[in-house]
C-alpha positions, -999 to +999 in steps of 0.1 A: -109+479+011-087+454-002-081+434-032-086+399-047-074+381-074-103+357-087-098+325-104-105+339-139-077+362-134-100+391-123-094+415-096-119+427-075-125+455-053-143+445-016-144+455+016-124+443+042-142+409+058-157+398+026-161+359+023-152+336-009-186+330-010-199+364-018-174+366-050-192+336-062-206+356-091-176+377-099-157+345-101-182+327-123-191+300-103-222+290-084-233+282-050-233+248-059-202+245-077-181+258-049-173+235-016-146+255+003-119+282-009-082+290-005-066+316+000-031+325-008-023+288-009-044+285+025-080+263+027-106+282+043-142+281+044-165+297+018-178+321+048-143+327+065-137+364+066-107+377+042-088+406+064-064+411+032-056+414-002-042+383-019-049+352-041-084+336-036-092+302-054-124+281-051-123+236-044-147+225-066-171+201-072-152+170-094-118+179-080-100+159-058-094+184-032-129+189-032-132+150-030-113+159+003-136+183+016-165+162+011-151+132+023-139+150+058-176+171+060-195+136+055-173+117+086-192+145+107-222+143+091-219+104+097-206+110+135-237+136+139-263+105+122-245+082+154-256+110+178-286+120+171-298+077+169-276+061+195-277+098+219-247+084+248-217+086+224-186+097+227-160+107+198-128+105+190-113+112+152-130+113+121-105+117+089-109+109+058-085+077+042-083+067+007-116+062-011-135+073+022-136+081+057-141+067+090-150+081+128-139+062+157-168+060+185-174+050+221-206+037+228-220+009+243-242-004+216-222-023+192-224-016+154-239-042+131-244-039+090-282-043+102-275-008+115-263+007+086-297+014+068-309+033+099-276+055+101-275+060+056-310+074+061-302+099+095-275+111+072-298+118+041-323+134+068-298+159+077-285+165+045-324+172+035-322+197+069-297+215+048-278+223+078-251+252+081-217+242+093-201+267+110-169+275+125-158+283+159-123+295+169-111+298+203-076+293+231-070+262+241-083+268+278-121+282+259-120+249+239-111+232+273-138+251+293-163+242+268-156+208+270-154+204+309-190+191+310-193+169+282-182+133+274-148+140+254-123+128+274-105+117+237-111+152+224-097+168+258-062+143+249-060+159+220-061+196+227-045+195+262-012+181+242-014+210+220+005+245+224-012+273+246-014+292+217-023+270+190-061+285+180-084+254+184-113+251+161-150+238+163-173+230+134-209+231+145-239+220+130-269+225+147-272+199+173-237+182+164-206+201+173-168+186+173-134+198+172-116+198+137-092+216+115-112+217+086-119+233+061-157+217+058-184+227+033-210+253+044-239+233+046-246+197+045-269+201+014-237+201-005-233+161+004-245+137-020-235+102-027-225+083+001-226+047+016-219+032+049-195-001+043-181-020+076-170-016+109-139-023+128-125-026+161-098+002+167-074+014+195-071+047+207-045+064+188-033+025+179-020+017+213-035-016+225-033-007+261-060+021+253-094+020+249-110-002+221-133+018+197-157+012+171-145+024+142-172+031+115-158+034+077-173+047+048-168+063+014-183+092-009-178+104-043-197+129-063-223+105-083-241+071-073-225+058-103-191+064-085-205+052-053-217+020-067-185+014-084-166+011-054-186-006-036-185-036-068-147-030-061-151-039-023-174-068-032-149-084-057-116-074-038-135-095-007-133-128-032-097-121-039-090-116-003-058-135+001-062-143+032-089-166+023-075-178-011-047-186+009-064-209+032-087-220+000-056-229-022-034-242+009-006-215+006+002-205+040-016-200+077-009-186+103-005-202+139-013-187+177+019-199+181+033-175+167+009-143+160+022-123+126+047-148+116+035-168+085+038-204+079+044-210+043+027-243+028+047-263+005+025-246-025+030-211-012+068-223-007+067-224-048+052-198-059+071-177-031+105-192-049+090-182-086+086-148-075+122-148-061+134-168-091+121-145-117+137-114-098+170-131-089+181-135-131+173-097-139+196-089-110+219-116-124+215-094-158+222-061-140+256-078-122+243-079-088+257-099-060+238-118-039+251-117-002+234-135+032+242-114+064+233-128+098+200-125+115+213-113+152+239-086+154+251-065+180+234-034+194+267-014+193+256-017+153+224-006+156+238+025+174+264+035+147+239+030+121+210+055+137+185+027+145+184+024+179+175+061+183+151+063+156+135+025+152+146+012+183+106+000+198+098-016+169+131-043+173+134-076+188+164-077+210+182-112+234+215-115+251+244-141+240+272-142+267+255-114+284+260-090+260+229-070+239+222-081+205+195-074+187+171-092+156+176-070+124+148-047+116+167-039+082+192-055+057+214-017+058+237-018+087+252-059+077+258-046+043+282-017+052+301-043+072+302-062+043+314-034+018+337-029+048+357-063+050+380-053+018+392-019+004+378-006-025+389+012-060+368+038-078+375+009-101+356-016-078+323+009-082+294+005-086+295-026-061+258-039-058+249-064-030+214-078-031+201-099-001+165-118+003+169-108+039+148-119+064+136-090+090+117-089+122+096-061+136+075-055+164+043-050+148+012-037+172-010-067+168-040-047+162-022-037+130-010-071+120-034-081+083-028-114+069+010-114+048+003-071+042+016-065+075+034-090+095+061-095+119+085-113+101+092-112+061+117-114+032+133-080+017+141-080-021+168-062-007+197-049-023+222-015-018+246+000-044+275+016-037+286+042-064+308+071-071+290+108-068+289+110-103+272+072-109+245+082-089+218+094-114+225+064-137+225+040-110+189+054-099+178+053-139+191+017-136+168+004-107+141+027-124+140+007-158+144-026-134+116-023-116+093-009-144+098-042-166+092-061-132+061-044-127+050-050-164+052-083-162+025-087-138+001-065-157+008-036-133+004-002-137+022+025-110+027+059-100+057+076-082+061+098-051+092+118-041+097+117-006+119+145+009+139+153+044+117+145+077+116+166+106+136+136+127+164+131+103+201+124+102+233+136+080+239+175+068+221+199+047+243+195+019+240+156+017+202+159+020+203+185-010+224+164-028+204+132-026+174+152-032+189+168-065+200+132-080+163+113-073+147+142-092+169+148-118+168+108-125+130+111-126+130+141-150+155+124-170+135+096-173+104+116-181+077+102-157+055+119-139+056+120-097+038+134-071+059+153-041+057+142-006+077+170+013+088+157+046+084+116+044+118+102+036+133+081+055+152+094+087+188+092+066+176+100+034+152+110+008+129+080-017+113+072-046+086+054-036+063+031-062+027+026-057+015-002-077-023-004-093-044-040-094-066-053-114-097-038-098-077-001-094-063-005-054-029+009-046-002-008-027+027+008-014+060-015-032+093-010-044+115+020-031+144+040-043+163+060-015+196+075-016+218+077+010+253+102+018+251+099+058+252+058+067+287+057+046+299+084+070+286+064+099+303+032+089+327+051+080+332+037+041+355+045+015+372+036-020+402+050-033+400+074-062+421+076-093+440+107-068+448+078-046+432+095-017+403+077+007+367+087-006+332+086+005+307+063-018+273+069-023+247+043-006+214+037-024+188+011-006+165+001-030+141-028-026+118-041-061+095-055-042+089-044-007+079-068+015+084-104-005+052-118+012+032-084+009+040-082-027+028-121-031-004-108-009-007-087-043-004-111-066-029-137-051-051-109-052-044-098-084-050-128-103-077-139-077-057-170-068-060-180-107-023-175-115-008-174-148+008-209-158+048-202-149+030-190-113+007-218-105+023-244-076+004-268-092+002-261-135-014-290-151-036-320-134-041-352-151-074-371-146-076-408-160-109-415-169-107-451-154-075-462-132-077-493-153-077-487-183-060-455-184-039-455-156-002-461-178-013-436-203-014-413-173+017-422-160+033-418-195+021-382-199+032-369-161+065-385-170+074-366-203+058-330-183+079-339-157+110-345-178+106-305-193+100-291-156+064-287-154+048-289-120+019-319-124-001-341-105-018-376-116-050-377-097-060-410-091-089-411-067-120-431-064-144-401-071-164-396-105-147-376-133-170-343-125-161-343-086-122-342-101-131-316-128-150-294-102-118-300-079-092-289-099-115-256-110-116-246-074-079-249-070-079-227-102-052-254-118-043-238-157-047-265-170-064-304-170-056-335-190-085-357-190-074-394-205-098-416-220-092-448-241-100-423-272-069-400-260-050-434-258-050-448-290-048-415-308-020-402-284-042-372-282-050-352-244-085-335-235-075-301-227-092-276-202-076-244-198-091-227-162-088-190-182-098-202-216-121-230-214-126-264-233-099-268-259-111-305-270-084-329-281-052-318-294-016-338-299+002-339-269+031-329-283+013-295-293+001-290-261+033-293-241+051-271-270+025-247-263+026-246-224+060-247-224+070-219-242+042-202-222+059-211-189+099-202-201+082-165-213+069-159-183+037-148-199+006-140-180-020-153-204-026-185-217-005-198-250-038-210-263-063-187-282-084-166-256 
């Protein structure tokens, strides 16, 4: 016998063998509540056999482990749909991603949304089958035996690079079987609300020399109300693309010339700069130092600092005078040479050099995605060098910097506390160290953050920020780490108040990110329609008739001019509503129309893109107005919404 402790704190009684699904009703749940189990911390299945006395706990319906579950059962369900239609397939993963799932397929028919229907209503067919998914455990040799005679060369990768011993594990539902970790639910009547989105070309395990797949993504959530929510979200996030506002509004391209390297337009040149601008007086605020380090550097530096073991195939590396130099990946190693070139007094501390740094890295070009991933961009880069005991309220520091940067756009964020990978550099006592100071600052602070055990960054542990939009997508942005091991590398130092040589502290910390990805954001964020102090091009000024009104015109554009607004006088021989419809698409704040009425009463027709008509007001009212609205900063219009 052995015994379990249920849920509802009650301990039961069963024999050895039992499954969490026949404690359903000792645990007050039913059948249809309960997706998969756990037990003593460990998922399992609701029919796995339990050898032992310990904790069991259910993954429920309306949780978001059980989101998980789901998710991971319907990419088979979806993969078994494939089968069972397009019968020569082949498979290779099927995880679930944020907001969904995909399964990555090799067949020779090629995927179309006209084939979506078909596969949505296989998949409802087998849920209405009601299915049970079973698991299979077996040695790697079984799993290899069983697999000798089927089409699975991509599965047979996978398990032939594991350990002899590892146990491998099959999920099987009637006529669909695949290799998987699970845990799954235990029959596919349990899936519900589901949907089929888009299909994508994918290498094998991302290497472009590989095969190329079809990779078929989709998402599932508990209710069709759910389900239809996101998909609105996919819809409207396809208008805010920035890849097409960007070629819409003329911000930037990109050339075959150079693949993943963006060409900035001279709009996307200025709202790049306000971005910068903006970000460059808070720092001013917080007595940072703005610094430039050179592009090329030696590869004797990228050895000292750890990159060259550890980062080394995604550089860019050329020879001057026949010696190896390579393009910087990262800002880091110039700004220890920096610190470097002087001494330094506990006095001197905290020293904080900030650098828009331009980087390079070899990006696989199947992974390359408009300005979100690229091969060459700017880092809000910056890295403070402080005394041990500094270090929490340096961290609190960047913490309140990059929450009032964040609020400015309209953003909300949460927080992840990334601790020491496997591959990782610098001594157990430095790594505990750093560790200690990030989480006390984040306690101190009283915020809440999620734990990510084992993704910091090779020489030390992060605070990493992951931004919300307007229509609820996450983005990976700004970053906190701390780090006690590149000082010892460079070999850095101040002297104390005992007038002895000691070690600083080293935190990297970037607002930002990636300059261009976070501008990515904003274009999607505000659709393109950017608040006034944004906008390349803020107010446009349409004479009604180039005769008449043409001086008027000039008169106004001079006087926004003179207080720094960005205008244009468009003077073209195309009717007022072709100008009017013109200036809407390039989502300009605001338009002047001039007519001989405007004129004599030195009045301006007003059309604000976010609030509408505003009729005729003084012009000296309306430039108060916008130009308050532009030196705030704000993000709405200074006229009544």
């Amino acid at each position: 016998m052995i015994r379990l402790e249920l849920p509802n704190q009650k301990w039961v009684e069963k024999p050895s063998g039992i499954s969490a699904k026949d404690v359903l009703v000792e645990a007050q749940l039913t059948d249809d509540q309960a997706l998969a189990a756990k037990f003593n911390g460990r998922p399992i299945d609701l029919y796995t056999p339990i050898q032992e006395s310990g904790k069991l706990e259910y993954i429920l319906v309306g949780t978001d482990e059980g989101l998980e579950v789901m998710r991971h059962s319907m990419a088979h369900l979806m993969a078994h749909a494939v089968l069972r239609i397009y019968k020569d397939v082949e498979f290779a993963i099927g995880p679930t991603i944020q907001n969904g799932f995909y399964y990555d397929f090799d067949l020779e028919h090629k995927f179309t949304p006209e084939d979506f229907n078909q596969i949505e209503a296989e998949m409802q067919k087998i849920i209405q089958e009601d299915i049970p998914i079973r698991r299979q455990e077996c040695t790697k040799a079984q799993a290899l035996d069983i697999l000798k005679n089927q089409r699975a060369r991509f599965k047979r990768e996978l398990i032939q690079e594991m350990d002899d011993k590892t146990v491998v594990s099959f999920y099987e539902q009637r006529d669909f079987i695949d290799v998987c970790r699970g845990p799954h639910v235990d029959r596919t009547g349990k899936l519900k609300e589901f949907k089929v989105l888009n299909v994508a070309g994918a290498y094998w395990r991302g290497d472009e020399k590989r095969d190329m797949l079809q990779r078929l993504y989709g998402t599932c959530f508990f209710t069709k109300a759910e389900v239809d929510t996101y998909v609105n979200s996919i819809e409207e996030a396809k208008k805010r693309d920035h890849r097409k506002l960007g070629r819409e509004l003329n911000l930037f391209s990109f050339q075959d010339e150079g693949p993943g390297f963006p060409f900035w337009h001279p709009k996307g040149v200025i709202l790049l700069k306000e971005v910068i601008r903006y970000v460059a007086e808070i720092l001013e605020q917080h007595d940072y130092q703005e610094i430039m380090t050179p592009m090329i550097l030696s590869d004797k530096l990228w050895h000292q600092s750890g990159h060259w073991d550890h980062y080394r195939e995604n550089m860019y590396f050329v020879k001057i005078d026949d010696a190896d130099f390579a393009v910087k990946p990262m800002n880091c190693p110039g700004c220890c040479l920096l610190y470097k070139n002087e001494l330094r007094s506990f006095r001197d501390l905290p020293i904080k050099f900030a650098e828009w740094g331009k980087v390079h890295r070899h990006e696989k070009r199947g992974v390359l995605s408009g300005l979100q991933r690229v091969r060459a961009f700017t880092q809000d880069d910056a890295h403070v060098f402080c005394l041990p005991e500094q270090l929490e309220d340096q961290i609190i520091e960047i913490m309140n910097i990059i929450h009032e940067i964040y609020s400015k756009f309209n953003f909300t964020y949460r927080m992840e506390l990334s601790t020491r990978p496997q591959n990782s550099i610098g001594t157990d006592e430095m790594w505990h160290n750093a560790e200690g100071s990030l989480e006390n600052a984040l306690k101190k602070r009283e915020v809440q953050y999620k734990l990510n055990p084992g993704d910091g960054a090779f020489y030390g542990p992060k605070i990493d920020y992951h931004i919300k939009d307007c229509i609820g997508r996450d983005w990976q942005c700004g970053t906190i780490q701390v780090d006690m091991s590149m000082p010892e590398r460079f070999d850095l130092s101040y002297v104390g108040n005992d007038n002895q040589q000691h070690r600083p502290v080293m935190v990297h910390r970037a607002l930002l990110g990636s300059t261009e990805r976070f501008v990515s954001i904003l274009i999607e964020h505000f659709g393109g329609a950017f608040p006034t102090w944004l906008a390349p091009e803020q107010i446009r000024i349409l004479p009604i008739s180039s005769k008449k009104h043409l001086e008027y015109a000039q008169e106004i554009q001079r006087k926004l001019r003179e207080c720094g607004l960005r205008v244009k006088l468009q003077d073209r021989p195309q009717s007022l509503n072709y100008e009017i419809r013109d200036a809407e698409l390039q989502k300009i704040p605001y338009m002047l129309i001039l007519g001989s009425r405007e004129q004599e009463s030195k009045q301006v027709s007003v059309r604000s893109y976010h609030v509408g008509d505003l009729k005729n007001m003084d012009f000296s009212h309306f430039l108060d107005v916008v130009t308050k609205e532009v030196q705030s900063r704000s993000i709405t219009s200074g006229f009544k919404q």
